[in-house]
C-alpha positions, 0 to 999 in steps of 0.5 A, spaced: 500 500 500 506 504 501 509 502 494 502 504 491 501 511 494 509 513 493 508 511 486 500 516 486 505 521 489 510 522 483 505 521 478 502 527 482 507 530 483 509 530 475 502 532 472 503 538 476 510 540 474 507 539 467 501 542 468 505 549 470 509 548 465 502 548 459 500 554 464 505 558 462 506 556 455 498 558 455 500 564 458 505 566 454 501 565 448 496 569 450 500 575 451 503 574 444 496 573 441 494 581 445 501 584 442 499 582 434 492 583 435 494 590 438 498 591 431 494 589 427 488 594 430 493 599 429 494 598 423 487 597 421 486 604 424 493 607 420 489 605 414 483 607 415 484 614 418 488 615 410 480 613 408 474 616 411 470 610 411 472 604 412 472 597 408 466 592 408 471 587 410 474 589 416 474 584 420 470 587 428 477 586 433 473 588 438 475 582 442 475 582 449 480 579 452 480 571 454 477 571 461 480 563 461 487 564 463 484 567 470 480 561 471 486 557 470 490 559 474 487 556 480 491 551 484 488 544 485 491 539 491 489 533 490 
């Protein structure tokens, strides 16, 4: 019984370092996701204030920022 709750621990202990690692990756990604979008917009805002209206083909950016990664960084002990 030992054995089995030693091996349960290390796994545990490996699911969490992996999952802090994806955590990071994921925040990472999503600050790089904010940074082109914010470059993108201001290009799109370049362009358009060089003509008074804007195309039929802009796509609406007014994303709001994704409220998951606040959510995901909550800690769980099991």
């Amino acid at each position: 019984m030992e054995r089995l709750n030693t091996k349960l621990y290390l796994q545990n202990c490996n699911i969490m370092k992996e999952n802090e690692r994806l955590r990071k990756k994921a925040l990472l990604l999503n600050q790089e996701n904010q940074a082109l979008l914010s470059e993108l917009k201001q290009k799109l805002a370049k362009s358009s204030s060089s003509s008074s209206s804007p195309s039929p083909n802009t796509p609406d950016l007014n994303v709001p920022p994704s409220s998951s990664m606040a959510s995901n960084g909550s800690n769980r002990s099991s």
